[in-house]
VOPAMI-993322 format. One record per residue (C-alpha): x, y, z. Coordinates in steps of 0.1 Angstrom, whole numbers, plus 5000, padded with zeros to 4 digits. Layout:
+------+-------+------+
! east ! north !   up !
+------+-------+------+
!    X !     Y !    Z !
...
+------+-------+------+
This chain:
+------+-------+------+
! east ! north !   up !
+------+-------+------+
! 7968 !  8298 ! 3886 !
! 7949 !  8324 ! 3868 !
! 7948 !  8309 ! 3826 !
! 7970 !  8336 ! 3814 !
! 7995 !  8329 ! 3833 !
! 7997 !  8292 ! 3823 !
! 7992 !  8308 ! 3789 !
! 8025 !  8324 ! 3795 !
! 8040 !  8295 ! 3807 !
! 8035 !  8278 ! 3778 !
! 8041 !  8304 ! 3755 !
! 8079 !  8304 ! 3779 !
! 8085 !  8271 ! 3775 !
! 8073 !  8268 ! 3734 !
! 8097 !  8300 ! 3732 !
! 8128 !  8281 ! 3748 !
! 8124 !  8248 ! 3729 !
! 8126 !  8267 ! 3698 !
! 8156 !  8283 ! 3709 !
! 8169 !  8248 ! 3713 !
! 8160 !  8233 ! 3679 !
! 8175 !  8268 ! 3665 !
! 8211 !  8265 ! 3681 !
! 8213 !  8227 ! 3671 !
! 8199 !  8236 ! 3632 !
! 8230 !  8263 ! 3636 !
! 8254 !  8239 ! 3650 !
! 8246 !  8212 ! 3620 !
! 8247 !  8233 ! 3598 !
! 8284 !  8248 ! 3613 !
! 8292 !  8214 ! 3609 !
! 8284 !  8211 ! 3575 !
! 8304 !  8239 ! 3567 !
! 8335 !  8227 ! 3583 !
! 8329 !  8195 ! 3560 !
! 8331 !  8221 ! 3530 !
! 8362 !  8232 ! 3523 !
! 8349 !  8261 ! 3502 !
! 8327 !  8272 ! 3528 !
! 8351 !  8268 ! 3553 !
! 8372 !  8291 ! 3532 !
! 8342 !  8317 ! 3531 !
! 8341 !  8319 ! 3565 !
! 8374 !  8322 ! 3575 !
! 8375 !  8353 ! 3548 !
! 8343 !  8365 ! 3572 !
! 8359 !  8360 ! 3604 !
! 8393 !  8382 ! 3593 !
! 8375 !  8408 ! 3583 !
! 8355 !  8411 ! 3614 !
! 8384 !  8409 ! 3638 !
! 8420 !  8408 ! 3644 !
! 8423 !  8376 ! 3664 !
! 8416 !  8361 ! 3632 !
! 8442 !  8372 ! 3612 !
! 8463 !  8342 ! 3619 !
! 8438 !  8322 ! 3593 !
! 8454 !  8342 ! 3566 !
! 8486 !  8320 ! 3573 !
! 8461 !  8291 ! 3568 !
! 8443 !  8305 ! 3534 !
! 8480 !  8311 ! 3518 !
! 8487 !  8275 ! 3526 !
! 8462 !  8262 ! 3512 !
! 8462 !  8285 ! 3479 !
! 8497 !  8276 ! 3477 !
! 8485 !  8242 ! 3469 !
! 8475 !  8248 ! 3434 !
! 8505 !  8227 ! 3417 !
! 8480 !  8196 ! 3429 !
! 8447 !  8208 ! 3414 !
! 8428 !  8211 ! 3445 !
! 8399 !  8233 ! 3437 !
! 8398 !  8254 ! 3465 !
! 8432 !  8268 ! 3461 !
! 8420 !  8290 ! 3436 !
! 8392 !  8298 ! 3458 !
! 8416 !  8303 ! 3487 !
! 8435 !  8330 ! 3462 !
! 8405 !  8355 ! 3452 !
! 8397 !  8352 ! 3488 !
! 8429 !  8364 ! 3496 !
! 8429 !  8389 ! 3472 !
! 8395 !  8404 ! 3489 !
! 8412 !  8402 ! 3521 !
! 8444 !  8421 ! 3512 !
! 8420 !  8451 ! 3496 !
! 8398 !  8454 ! 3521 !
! 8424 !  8457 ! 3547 !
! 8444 !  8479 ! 3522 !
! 8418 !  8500 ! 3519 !
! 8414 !  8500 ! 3559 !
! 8451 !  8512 ! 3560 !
! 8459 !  8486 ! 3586 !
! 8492 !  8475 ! 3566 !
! 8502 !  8511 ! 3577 !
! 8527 !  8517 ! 3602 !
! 8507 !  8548 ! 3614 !
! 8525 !  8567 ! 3643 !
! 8512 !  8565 ! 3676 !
! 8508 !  8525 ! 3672 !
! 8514 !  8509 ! 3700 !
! 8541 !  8480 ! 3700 !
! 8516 !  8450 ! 3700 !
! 8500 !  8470 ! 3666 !
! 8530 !  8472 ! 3653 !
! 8541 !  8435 ! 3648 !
! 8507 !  8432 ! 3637 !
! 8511 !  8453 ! 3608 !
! 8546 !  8442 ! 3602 !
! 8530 !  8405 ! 3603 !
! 8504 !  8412 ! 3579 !
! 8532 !  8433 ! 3552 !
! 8552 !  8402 ! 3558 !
! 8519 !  8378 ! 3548 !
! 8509 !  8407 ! 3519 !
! 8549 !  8401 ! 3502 !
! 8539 !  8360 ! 3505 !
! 8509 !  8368 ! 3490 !
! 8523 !  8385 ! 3457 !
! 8553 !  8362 ! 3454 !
! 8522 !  8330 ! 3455 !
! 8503 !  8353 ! 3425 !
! 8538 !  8353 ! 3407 !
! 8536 !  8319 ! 3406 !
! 8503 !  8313 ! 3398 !
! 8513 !  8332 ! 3367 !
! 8537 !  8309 ! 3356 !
! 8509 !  8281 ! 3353 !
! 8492 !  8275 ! 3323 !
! 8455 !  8271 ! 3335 !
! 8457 !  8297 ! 3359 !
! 8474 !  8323 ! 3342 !
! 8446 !  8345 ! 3330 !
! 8430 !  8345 ! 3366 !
! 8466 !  8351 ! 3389 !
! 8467 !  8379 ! 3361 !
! 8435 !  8397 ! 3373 !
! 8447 !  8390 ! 3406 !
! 8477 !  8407 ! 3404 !
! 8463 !  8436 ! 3385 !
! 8433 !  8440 ! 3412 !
! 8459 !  8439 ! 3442 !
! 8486 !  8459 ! 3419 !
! 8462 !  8488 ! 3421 !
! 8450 !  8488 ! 3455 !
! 8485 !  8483 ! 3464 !
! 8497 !  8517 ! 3445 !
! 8461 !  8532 ! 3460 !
! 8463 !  8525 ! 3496 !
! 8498 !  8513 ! 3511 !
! 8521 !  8544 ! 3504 !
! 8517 !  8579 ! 3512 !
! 8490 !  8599 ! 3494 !
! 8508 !  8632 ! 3492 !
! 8541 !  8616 ! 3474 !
! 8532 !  8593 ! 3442 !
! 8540 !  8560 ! 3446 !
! 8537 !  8531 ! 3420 !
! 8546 !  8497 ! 3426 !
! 8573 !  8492 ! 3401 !
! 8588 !  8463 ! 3416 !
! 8558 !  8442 ! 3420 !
! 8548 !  8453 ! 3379 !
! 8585 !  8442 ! 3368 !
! 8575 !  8409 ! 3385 !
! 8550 !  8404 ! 3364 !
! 8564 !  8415 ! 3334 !
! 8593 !  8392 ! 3345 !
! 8569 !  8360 ! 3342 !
! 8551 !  8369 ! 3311 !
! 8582 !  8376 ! 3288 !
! 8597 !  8341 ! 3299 !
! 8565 !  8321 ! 3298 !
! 8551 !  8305 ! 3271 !
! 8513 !  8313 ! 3277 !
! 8504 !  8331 ! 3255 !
! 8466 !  8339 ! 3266 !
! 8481 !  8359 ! 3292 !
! 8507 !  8382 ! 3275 !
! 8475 !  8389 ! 3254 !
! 8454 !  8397 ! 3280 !
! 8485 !  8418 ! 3299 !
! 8486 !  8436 ! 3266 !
! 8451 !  8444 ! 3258 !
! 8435 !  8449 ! 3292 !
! 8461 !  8468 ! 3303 !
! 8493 !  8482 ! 3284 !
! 8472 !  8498 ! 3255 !
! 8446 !  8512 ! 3281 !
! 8463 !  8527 ! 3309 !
! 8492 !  8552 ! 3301 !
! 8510 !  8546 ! 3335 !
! 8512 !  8506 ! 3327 !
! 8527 !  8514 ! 3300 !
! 8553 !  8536 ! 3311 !
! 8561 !  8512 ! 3334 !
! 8561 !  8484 ! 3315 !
! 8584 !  8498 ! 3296 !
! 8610 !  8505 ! 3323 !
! 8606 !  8470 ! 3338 !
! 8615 !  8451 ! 3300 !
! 8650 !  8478 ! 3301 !
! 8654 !  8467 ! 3338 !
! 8643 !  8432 ! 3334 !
! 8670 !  8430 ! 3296 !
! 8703 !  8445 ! 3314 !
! 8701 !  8422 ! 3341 !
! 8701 !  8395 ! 3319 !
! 8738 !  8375 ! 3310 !
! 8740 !  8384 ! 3276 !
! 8761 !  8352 ! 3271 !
! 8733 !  8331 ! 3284 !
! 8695 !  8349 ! 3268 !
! 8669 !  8323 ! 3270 !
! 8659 !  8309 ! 3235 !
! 8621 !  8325 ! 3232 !
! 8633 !  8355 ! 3253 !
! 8630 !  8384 ! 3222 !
! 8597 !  8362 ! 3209 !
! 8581 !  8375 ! 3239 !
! 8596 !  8406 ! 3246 !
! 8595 !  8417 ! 3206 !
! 8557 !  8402 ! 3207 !
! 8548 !  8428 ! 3237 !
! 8563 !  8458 ! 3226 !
! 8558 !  8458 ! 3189 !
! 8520 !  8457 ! 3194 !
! 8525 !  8494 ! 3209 !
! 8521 !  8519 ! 3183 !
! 8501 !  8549 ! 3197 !
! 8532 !  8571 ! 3208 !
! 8519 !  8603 ! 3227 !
! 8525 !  8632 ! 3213 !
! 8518 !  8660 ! 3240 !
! 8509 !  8657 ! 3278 !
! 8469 !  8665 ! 3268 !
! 8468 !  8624 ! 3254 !
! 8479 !  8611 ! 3287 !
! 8446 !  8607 ! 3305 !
! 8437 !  8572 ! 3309 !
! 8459 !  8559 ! 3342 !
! 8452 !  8524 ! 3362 !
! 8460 !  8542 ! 3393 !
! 8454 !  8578 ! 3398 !
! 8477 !  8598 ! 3383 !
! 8505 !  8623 ! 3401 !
! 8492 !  8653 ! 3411 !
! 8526 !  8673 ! 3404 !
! 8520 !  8682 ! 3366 !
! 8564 !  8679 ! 3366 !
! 8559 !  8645 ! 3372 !
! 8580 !  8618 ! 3347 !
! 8546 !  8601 ! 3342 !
! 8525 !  8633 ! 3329 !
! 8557 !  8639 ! 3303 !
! 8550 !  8626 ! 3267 !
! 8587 !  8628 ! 3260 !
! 8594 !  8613 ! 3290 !
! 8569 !  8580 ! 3279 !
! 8592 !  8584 ! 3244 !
! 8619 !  8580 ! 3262 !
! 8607 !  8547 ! 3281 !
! 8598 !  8535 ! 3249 !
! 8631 !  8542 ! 3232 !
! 8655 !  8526 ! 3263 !
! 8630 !  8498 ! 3264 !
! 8639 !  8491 ! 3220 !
! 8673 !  8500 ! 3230 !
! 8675 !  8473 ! 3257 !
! 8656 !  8448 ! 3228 !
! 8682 !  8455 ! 3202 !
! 8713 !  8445 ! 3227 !
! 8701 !  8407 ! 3228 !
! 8694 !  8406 ! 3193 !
! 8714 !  8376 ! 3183 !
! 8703 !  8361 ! 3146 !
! 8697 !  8371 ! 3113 !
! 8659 !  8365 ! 3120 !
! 8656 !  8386 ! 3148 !
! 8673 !  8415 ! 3129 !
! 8647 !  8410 ! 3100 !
! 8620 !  8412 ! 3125 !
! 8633 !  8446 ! 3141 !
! 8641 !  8458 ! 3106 !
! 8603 !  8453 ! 3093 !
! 8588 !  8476 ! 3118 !
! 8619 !  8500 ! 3131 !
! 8603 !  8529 ! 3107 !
! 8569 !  8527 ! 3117 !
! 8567 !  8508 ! 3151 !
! 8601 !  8512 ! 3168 !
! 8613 !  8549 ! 3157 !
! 8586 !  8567 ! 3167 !
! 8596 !  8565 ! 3202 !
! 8630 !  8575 ! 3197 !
! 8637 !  8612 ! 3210 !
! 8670 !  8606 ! 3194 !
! 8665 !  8581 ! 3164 !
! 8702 !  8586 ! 3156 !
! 8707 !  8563 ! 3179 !
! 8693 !  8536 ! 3160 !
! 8716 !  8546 ! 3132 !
! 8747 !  8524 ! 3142 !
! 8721 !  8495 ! 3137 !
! 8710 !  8503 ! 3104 !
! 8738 !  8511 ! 3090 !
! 8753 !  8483 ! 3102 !
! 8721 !  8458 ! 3084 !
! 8722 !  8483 ! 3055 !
! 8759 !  8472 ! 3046 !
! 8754 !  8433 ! 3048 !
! 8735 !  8429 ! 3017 !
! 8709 !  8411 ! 3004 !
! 8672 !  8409 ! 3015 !
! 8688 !  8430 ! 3051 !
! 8699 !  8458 ! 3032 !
! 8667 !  8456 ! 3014 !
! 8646 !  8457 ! 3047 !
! 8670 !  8481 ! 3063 !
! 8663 !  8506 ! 3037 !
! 8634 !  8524 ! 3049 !
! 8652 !  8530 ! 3084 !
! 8679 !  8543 ! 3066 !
! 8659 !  8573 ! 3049 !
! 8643 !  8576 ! 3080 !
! 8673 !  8587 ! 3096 !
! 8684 !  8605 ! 3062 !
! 8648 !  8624 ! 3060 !
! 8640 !  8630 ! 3092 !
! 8676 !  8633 ! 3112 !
! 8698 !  8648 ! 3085 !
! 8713 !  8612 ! 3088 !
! 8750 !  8618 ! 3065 !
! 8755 !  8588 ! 3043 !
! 8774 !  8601 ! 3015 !
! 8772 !  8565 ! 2998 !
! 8735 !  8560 ! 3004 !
! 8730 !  8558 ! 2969 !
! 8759 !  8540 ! 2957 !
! 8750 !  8510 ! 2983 !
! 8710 !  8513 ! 2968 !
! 8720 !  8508 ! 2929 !
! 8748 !  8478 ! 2944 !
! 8710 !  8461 ! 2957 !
! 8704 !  8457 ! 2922 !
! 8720 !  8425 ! 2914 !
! 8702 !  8392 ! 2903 !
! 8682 !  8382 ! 2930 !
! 8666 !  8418 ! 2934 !
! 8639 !  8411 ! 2910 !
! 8632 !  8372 ! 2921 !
! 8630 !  8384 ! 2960 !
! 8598 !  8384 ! 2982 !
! 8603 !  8417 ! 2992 !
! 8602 !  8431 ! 2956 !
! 8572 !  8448 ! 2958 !
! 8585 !  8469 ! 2994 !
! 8616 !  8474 ! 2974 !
! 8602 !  8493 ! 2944 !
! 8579 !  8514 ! 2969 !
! 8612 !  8526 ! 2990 !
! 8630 !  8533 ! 2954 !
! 8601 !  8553 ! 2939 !
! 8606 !  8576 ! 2967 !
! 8643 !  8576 ! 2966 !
! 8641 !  8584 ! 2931 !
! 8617 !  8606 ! 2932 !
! 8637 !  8644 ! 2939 !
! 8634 !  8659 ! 2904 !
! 8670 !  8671 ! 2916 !
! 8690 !  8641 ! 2915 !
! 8718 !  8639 ! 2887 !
! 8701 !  8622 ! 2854 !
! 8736 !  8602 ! 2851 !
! 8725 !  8589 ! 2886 !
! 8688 !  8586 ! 2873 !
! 8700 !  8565 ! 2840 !
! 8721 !  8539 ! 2857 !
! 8687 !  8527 ! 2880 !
! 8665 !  8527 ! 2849 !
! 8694 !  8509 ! 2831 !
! 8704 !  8483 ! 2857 !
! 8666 !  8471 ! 2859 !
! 8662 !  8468 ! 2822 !
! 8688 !  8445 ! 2817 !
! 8680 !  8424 ! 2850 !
! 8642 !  8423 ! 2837 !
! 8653 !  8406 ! 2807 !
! 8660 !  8374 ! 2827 !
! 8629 !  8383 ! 2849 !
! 8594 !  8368 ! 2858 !
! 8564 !  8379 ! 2838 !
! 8553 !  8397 ! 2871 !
! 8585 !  8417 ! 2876 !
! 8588 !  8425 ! 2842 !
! 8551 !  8441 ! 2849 !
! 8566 !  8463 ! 2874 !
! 8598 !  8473 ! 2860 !
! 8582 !  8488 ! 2827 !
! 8557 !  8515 ! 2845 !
! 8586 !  8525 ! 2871 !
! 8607 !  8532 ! 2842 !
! 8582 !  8550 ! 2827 !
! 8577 !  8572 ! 2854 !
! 8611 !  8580 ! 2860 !
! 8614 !  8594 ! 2824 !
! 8587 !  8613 ! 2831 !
! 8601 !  8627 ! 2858 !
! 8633 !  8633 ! 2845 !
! 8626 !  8645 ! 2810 !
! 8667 !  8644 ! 2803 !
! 8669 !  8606 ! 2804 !
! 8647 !  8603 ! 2776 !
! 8670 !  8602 ! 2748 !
! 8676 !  8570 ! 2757 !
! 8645 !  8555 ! 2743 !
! 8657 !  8564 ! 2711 !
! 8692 !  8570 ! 2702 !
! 8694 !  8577 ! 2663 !
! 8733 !  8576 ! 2651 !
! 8739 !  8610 ! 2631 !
! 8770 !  8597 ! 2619 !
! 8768 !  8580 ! 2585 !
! 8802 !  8564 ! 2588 !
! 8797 !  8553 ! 2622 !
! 8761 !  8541 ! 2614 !
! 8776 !  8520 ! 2587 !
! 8803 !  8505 ! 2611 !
! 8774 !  8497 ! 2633 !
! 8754 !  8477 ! 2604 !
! 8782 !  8458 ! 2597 !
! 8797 !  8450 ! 2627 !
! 8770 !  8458 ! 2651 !
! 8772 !  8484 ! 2680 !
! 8788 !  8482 ! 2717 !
! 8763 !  8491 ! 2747 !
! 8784 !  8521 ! 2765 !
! 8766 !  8505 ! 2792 !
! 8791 !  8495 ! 2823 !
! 8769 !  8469 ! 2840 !
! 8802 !  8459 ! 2861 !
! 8809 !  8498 ! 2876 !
! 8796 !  8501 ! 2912 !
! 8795 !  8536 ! 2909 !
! 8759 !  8546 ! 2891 !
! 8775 !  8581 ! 2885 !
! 8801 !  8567 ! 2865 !
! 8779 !  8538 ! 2843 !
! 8775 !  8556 ! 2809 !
! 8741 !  8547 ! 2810 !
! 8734 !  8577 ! 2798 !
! 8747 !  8574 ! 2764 !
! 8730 !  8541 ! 2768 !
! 8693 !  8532 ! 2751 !
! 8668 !  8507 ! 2764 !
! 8673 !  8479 ! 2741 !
! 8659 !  8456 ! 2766 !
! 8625 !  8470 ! 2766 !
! 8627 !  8465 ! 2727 !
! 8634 !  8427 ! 2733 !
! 8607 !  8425 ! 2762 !
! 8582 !  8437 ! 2733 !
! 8586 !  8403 ! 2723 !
! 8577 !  8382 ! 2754 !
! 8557 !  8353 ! 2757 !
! 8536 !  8366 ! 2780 !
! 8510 !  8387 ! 2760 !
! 8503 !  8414 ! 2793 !
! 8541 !  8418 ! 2794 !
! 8542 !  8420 ! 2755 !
! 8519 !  8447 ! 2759 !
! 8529 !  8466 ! 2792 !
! 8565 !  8466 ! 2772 !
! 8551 !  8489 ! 2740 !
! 8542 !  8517 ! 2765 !
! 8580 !  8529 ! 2760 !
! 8575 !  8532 ! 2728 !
! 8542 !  8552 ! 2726 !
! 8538 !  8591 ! 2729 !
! 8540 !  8595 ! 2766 !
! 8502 !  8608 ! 2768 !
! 8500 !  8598 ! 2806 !
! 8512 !  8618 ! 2834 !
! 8523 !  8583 ! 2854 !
! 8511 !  8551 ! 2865 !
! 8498 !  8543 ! 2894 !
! 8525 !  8517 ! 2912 !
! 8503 !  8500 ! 2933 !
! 8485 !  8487 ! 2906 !
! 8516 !  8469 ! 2893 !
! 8538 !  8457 ! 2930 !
! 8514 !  8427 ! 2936 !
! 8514 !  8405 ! 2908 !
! 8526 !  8371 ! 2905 !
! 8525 !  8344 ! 2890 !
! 8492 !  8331 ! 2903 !
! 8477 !  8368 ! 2898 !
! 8486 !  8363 ! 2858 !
! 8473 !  8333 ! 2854 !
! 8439 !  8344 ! 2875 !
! 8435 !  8372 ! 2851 !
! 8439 !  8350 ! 2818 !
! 8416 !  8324 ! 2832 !
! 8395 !  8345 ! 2837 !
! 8394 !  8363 ! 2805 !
! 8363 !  8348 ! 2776 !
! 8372 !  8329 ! 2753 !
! 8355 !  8347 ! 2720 !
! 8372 !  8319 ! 2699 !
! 8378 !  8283 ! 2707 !
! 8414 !  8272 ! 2705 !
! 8423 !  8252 ! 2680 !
! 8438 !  8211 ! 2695 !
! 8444 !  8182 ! 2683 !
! 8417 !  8165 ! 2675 !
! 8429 !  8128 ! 2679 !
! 8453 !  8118 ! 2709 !
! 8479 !  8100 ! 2707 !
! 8481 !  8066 ! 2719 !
! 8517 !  8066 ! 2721 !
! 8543 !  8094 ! 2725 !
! 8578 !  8074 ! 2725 !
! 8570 !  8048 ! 2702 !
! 8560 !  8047 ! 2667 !
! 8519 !  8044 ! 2660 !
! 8504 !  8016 ! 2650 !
! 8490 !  8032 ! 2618 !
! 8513 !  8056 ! 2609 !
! 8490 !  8071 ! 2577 !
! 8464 !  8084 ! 2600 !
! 8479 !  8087 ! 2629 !
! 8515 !  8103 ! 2625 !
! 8545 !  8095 ! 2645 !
! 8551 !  8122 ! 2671 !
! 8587 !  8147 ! 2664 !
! 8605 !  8121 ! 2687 !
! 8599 !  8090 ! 2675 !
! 8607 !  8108 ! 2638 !
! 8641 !  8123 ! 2652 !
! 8648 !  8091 ! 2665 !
! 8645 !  8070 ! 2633 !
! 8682 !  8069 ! 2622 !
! 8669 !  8046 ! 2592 !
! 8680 !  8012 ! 2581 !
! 8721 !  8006 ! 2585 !
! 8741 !  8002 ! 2553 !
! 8750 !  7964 ! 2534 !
! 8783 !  7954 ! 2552 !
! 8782 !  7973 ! 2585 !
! 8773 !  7955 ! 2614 !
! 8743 !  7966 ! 2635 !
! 8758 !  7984 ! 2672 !
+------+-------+------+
């Protein structure tokens, strides 16, 4: 045999002995991977995508993500794999019932719409669990898209409202709240279309409901997810950013600010019908003018609400006020007695509440039409002097510049600053017997209060004060009204702790005078009385020694 052909010989059998070690490497290491569940789950993800007799595997993969509940590991694997799986074919349009198909192609893509529904309902679920929230989230979104992308028809727009409403079903009634964030952020402030539709899933999700039987942390949620959304569009040019692509038709619902308004305002409208307690009516209250109205093409229709909050008194008619004028200012809102129910707010409590400083800020602007009747005008800057004389410092501080403005404003109210009697009988009768305030502080009606014939005694008094600043803010009534106004703001915020701040830290050009001995004893009498006096106790208490003859008690 010539030497190259034994050469090739052996070069042949080399070449099929590697072959051999090759296939058994690949069959140990096939092994291996059958060992693995992860990589098992890798390759039955390869082996659907590369043909159709393997779609029965996606059965298998929604088992075992549907195993989740007991930790297993790879069921989360087995999820995103799915998730890959469902786009790609998606994409492919084979969970299209095409015409043409043949029958056999048929009940395959019935089968696999069939395993896609399984699929969603398993990501619902996933929601619901704490630890995997924020990842079945993704999910959801990722398939949401391609679902709105791929599996209708392209010429008619199609979004998957049913599948969103599920979502927005789980994250209202859950309490994760790492995932209502993320839903929020990542999605409902970015992408007009979400939010549209988020909006009509929370009206469909709300009228469902049994409005006998609302879940406890049901309008926590809800409130928690709507409130955040405060950029209302204003024409069709803001509407640009969309998750999936947006309607061709430019008539479309979607491509319609006031169409987005509306969503917005059936969505509040749906929130306000399970409003149950007096907390939840606080809550709405403290954002209806600036986070709720806005979306209202017809705010009157908030107006049975706040009326109805305005008239129950106390710190709700306080918050309901700025809806009110709302309505009043921007709807032509008729409430004759708007301003009859405002001066009954000043009782008591008014000047003692924790939404004092919100309150002054809604009345400056209430009071501030240079048109209102000064009888009107009098009776406000009457009511709150008298009220501030049993007032904290801090009120007191607030009171005095608002008044001061108000005078300014309405130059007719200032005779009652100073009220001289031109009468010299009737000033006599008034130094002997002393005068009557004309002052009604019962009447309910401020048109009718005679504070007008009034003066402001009280700021007199308030001159007086302990507190120095107050002492001081007090004089300014008394003073040529040099200034134009003073700035509110600079007064609203001050408390109690603010005050003291400000004296503490004030220097000290003088040191105060103390004691310069203490006291050993405060309720007894010292034990040397010449240097040490007895305290004003102990000396009120001495009754001295009891007479001859009458027994001690």
């Amino acid at each position: 045999m010539p030497a190259g052909s034994k050469d090739s010989a052996k070069r042949k059998r080399i070449s099929t002995g590697d072959k051999v070690t090759k296939v058994t490497k690949r069959r140990r290491s096939s092994n291996e991977e059958a060992e693995d569940p992860n990589a098992k789950i890798l390759l039955m993800e390869q082996g659907i995508l590369e043909s159709k007799k393997n779609y029965n595997d996606i059965a298998t993969l929604l088992s075992i993500a549907s195993r989740y509940e007991d930790g297993e590991d790879e069921s989360t694997l087995a999820a995103v794999t799915l998730c890959r799986i469902f786009l790609r074919l998606l994409a492919q349009g084979s969970l299209i019932a095409k015409k043409g198909l043949s029958e056999k192609d048929s009940v395959v893509v019935g089968w696999l719409k069939d395993q896609f529904s399984q699929y969603k309902t398993l990501l619902q679920n996933m929601l619901g669990d704490e630890d995997l929230a924020v990842t079945a989230l993704t999910l959801c979104m990722r398939t949401l898209k391609a679902e709105g992308e791929h599996l209708y028809d392209k010429e008619e727009y199609t979004f998957p409202q049913a599948f969103l409403e599920s979502i927005v079903a789980v994250l209202i009634t859950s309490d994760n709240e790492d995932a209502r964030k993320a839903f929020l952020e990542s999605y409902v402030e970015e992408y007009d279309d979400i939010r549209y539709y988020t909006f009509k899933s929370v009206k469909s999700i709300l009228n469902k409901l049994d409005k006998d039987d609302i879940p406890d942390n049901l309008f926590d949620q809800v409130y928690a997810l709507l409130s955040a959304l405060d950029g209302v569009p204003q024409s069709a040019e803001e509407l640009e950013d969309f998750y999936i692509p947006r309607p061709k038709k430019k008539s479309h619902d979607l491509r319609s600010a006031i169409q987005h308004k509306r969503q917005g305002q059936d969505a509040w409208l749906a929130i306000l019908s399970i409003v149950q307690t007096k907390d939840e009516r606080k809550r709405i209250l403290s954002v209806i003018s600036t986070n709720i109205a806005p979306w209202f093409t017809k705010p009157e229709l908030l107006s049975d609400f706040l009326t109805s909050c305005y008239n129950t008194g106390g710190s709700m008619s306080l918050l309901a006020l700025s809806g009110v004028f709302y309505l009043i200012q921007e709807r032509n809102l008729d409430y004759p007695s708007f301003y009859t129910k405002l001066y009954s707010l000043l009782d008591k409590d008014i000047l003692h509440s924790k939404h004092r400083s919100r309150f002054f800020r809604l009345l400056d602007t209430f009071l501030g039409s240079t048109h209102l009747p000064a009888a009107l005008v009098a009776s406000f800057i009457k009511r709150l002097s008298r009220l501030s004389l049993n007032a904290p410092p801090s009120a007191i501080a607030t009171v005095v510049p608002w008044a001061y403005n108000l005078l300014r404003r309405h130059p007719t109210c200032t005779f009652m600053i100073h009220r001289d009697v031109q009468d010299p009988e009737l000033k006599k009768h008034i130094q002997n017997n002393g005068a009557e305030d004309p002052f009604n502080a019962t009447e309910t009606d401020p048109m009718d209060t005679g504070a007008i014939d009034s003066c402001l005694w009280e700021i007199v008094q308030l001159q007086s004060h302990y507190h120095p600043n107050v002492a001081t803010i007090a004089k300014i009534l008394s003073e040529q009204f040099t200034k134009q106004s003073y700035n509110m703001e600079d007064f609203l915020d001050h408390s109690y702790a603010s005050l003291l701040d400000a004296e503490m830290a004030k220097d000290i050009k003088k040191a105060p005078v103390v004691e310069f001995q203490i006291p050993k004893r405060v309720f007894l009498p010292q034990d040397e009385p010449a240097t040490n006096p007895d305290s004003l106790l102990v000396k009120l208490w001495d009754f001295g020694e009891p007479a001859k003859g009458v027994a001690a008690a």
